[in-house]
C-alpha positions as CSV (number, residue, x, y, z in Angstrom):
1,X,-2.1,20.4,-21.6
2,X,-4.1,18.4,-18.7
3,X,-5.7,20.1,-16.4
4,X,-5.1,19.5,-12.3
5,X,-7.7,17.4,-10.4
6,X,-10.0,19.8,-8.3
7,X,-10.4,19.1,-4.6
8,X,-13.8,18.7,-3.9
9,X,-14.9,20.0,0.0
10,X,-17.5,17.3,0.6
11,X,-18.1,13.9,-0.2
12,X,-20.5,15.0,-1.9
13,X,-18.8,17.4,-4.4
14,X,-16.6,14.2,-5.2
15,X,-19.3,12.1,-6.2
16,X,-20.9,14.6,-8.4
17,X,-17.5,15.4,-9.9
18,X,-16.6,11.3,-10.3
19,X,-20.1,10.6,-11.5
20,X,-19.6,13.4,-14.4
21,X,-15.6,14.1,-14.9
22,X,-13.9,12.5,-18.0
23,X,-11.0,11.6,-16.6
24,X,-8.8,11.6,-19.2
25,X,-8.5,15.5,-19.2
26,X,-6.7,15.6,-15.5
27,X,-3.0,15.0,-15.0
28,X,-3.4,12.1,-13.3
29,X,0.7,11.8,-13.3
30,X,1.2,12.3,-9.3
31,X,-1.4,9.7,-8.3
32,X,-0.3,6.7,-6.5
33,X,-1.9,3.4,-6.3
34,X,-4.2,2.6,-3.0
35,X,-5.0,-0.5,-1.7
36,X,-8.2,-0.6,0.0
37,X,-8.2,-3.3,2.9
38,X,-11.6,-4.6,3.3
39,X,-11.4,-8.3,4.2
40,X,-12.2,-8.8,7.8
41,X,-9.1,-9.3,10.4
42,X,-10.2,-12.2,12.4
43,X,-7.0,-13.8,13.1
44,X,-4.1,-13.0,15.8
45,X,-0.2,-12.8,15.9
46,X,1.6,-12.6,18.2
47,X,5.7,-12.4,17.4
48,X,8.8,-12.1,19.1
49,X,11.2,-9.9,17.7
50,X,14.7,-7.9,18.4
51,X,13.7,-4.3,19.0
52,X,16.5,-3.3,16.4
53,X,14.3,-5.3,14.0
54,X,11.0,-3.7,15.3
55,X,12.2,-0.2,15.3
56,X,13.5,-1.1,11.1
57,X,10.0,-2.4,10.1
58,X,8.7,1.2,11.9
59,X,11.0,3.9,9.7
60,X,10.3,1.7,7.2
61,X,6.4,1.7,7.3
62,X,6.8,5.7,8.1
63,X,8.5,5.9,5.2
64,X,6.3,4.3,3.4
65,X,3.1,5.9,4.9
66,X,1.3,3.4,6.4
67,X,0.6,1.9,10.3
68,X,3.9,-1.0,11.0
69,X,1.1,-3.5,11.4
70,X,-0.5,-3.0,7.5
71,X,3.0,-3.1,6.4
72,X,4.4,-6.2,8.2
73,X,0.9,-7.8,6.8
74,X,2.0,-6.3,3.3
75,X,5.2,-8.2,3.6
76,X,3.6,-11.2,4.7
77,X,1.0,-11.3,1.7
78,X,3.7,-10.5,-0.8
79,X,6.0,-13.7,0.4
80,X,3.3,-15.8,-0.1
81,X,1.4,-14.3,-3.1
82,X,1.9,-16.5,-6.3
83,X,5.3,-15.4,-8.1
84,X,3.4,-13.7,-11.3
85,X,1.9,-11.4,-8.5
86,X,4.6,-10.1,-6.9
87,X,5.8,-6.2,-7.8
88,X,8.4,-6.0,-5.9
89,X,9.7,-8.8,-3.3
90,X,8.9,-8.8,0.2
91,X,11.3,-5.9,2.5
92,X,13.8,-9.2,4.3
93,X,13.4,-11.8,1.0
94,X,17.0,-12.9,-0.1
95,X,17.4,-15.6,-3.3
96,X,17.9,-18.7,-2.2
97,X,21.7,-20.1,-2.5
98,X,22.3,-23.3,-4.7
99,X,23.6,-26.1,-2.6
């Protein structure tokens, strides 16, 4: 059986703990994959929406954990990531209809 992950108290009991822990002992189950945003935000938007639309992309990010702004850049990323990159497709994406 694997043992739980201890929480350290200080930064500093984490990095000792990181820098010696084999990992593969811990239940590691419950962990969720974090993205760590560290590209500099240098650029501006400004949209217009309907509020109905705005107040959607909000419960949504809520739900999902995260400030509306990260997520509607989230959805913006995954629409024009390449196709073999995409988990899961962007929150408003339909398929496209044959004509």
């Amino acid at each position: 059986m694997k043992r739980r992950l201890p929480t350290p108290k200080t930064d500093a009991d984490a990095a000792r703990f990181v820098a010696a822990a084999d990992l593969t002992r811990y239940d590691l189950s419950s962990m969720t994959p974090l993205r760590f945003e560290l590209a500099p935000k240098e650029a501006r938007v400004n949209m217009r929406m309907p509020g109905e639309l705005l107040d959607a992309v909000k419960a949504a990010a809520a739900s999902a954990g995260m400030p509306y702004q990260r997520f509607i850049r989230l959805a913006l990323e995954r629409a024009v990531a390449p196709v073999s990159d995409r988990r899961t497709p962007p929150p408003s994406r339909r398929p496209a209809t044959p004509r």
